[in-house]
C-alpha positions in Angstrom: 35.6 2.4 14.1 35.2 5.4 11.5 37.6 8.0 13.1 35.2 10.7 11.6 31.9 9.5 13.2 33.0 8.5 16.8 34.3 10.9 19.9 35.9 8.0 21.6 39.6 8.4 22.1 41.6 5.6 20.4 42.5 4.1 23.2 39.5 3.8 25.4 37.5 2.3 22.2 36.9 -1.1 22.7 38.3 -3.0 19.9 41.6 -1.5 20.3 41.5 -2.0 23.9 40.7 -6.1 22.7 43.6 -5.6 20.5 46.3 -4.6 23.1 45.3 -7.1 25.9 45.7 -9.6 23.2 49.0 -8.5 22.3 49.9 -8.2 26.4 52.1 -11.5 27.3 50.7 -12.1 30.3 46.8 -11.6 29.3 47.5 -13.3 26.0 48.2 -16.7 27.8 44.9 -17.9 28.6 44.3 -17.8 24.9 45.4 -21.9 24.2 44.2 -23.8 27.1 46.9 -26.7 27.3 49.8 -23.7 27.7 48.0 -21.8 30.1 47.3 -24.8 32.1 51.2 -25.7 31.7 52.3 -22.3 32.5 49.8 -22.3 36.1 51.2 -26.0 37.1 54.8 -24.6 36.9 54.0 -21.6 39.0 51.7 -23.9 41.3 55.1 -26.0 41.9 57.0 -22.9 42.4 54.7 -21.7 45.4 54.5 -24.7 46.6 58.4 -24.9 47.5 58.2 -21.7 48.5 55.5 -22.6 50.7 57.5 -25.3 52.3 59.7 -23.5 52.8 58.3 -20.8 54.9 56.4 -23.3 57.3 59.3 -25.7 57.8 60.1 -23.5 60.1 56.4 -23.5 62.5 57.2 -26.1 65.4 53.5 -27.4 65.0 54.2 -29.1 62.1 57.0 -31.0 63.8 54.7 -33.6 65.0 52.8 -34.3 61.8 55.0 -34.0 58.1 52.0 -35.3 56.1 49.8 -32.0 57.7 53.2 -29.8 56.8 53.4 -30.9 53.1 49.2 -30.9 52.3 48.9 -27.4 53.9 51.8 -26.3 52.1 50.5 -28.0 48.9 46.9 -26.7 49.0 47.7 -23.0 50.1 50.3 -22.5 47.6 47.5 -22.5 45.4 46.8 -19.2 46.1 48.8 -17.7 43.4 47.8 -19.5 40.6 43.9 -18.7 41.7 44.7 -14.8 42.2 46.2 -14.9 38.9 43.7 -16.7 36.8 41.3 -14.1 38.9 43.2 -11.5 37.4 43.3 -12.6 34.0 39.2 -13.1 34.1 38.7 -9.4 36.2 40.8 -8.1 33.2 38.9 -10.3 29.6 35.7 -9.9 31.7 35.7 -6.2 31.2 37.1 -6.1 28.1 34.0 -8.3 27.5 31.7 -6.1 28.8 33.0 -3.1 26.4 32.9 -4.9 23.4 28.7 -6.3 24.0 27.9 -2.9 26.0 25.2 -0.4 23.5 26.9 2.7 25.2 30.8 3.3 25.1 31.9 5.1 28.4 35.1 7.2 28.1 37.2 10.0 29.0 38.4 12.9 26.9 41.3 14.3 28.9 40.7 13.2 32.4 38.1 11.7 35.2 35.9 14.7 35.9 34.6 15.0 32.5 33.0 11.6 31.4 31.3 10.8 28.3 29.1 8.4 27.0 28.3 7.2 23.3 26.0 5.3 21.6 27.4 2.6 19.1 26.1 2.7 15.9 24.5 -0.9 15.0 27.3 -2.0 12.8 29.7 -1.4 15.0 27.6 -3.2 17.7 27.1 -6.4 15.6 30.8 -6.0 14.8 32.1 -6.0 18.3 29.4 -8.5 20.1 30.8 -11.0 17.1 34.5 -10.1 18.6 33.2 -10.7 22.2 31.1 -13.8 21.1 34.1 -15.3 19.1 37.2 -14.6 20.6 36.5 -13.5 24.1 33.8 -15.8 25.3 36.0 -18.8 25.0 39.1 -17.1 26.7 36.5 -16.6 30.0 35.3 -20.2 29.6 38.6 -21.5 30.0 39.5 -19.2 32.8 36.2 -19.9 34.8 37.0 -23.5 34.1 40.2 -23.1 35.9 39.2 -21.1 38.8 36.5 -23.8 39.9 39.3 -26.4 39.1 41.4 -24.5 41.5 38.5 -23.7 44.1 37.3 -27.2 44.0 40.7 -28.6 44.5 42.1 -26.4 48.0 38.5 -26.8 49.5 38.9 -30.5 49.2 42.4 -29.6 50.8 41.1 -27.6 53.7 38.3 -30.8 54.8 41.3 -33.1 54.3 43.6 -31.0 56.3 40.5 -30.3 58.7 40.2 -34.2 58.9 42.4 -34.8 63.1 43.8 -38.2 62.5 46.2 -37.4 59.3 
């Protein structure tokens, strides 16, 4: 943006804002999809030994291992669905900055709110960031949260299911 022309504060202007989530390490990872995916499985793992062991402990499940290991298994998916949930909440505004026509921002604090209008150039300049680099970063991520959904749902019937 041409420093001269626009009001917004550095910060609060969207491309810079695309910029340092970017460069964040944990908002950055959903950027190559096989990593990402690599990084979720490990900390799907993680919970789940957490997770087993926190209910080894409930005497319900001393009748029926199989029902102990698949609840454990399906809820400690949880963390890796609150996370990608996260990372979305975060690239889906981000998103929503760069295609937006008016730039909302703050000049010292909450109570005094501005708005701007982008010029066109600038538009057409950010919608191609949000179009190029962005879009694909919340297709992954959507992709993986239905994986995720799909996956404990079919955990909750199967636990649901009396004769396991």
């Amino acid at each position: 943006m041409n420093q001269s022309n626009c009001p917004v504060p550095k910060d609060q202007q969207p491309t810079n804002e695309f910029i340092e989530l970017s460069k964040s390490k944990i908002f950055s990872l959903p950027k190559s999809k096989k990593s990402f995916s690599f990084i979720l499985i490990k900390y799907w793992v993680g919970t789940f030994i957490i997770f087993l062991a926190i209910s080894s402990g409930s005497v319900y499940f001393e009748t029926s291992t199989l029902k102990y290991i698949l609840l454990s298994f399906f809820s400690s998916l949880s963390f890796p669905f609150l996370f990608s949930l996260r990372l979305y909440l975060g690239w889906n505004h981000i998103f929503k900055r760069l295609t937006s026509e008016k730039i909302e921002y703050e000049e010292s604090g909450w109570y005094d709110g501005q708005i701007w209008i982008k010029p066109l150039n600038l538009k057409e300049k950010e919608s191609l960031i949000a179009v190029m680099e962005v879009k694909p970063i919340l297709k992954n991520l959507i992709q993986t949260i239905s994986l995720i959904t799909i996956t404990a749902l079919f955990g909750i019937l199967l636990f649901q299911y009396r004769n396991i």
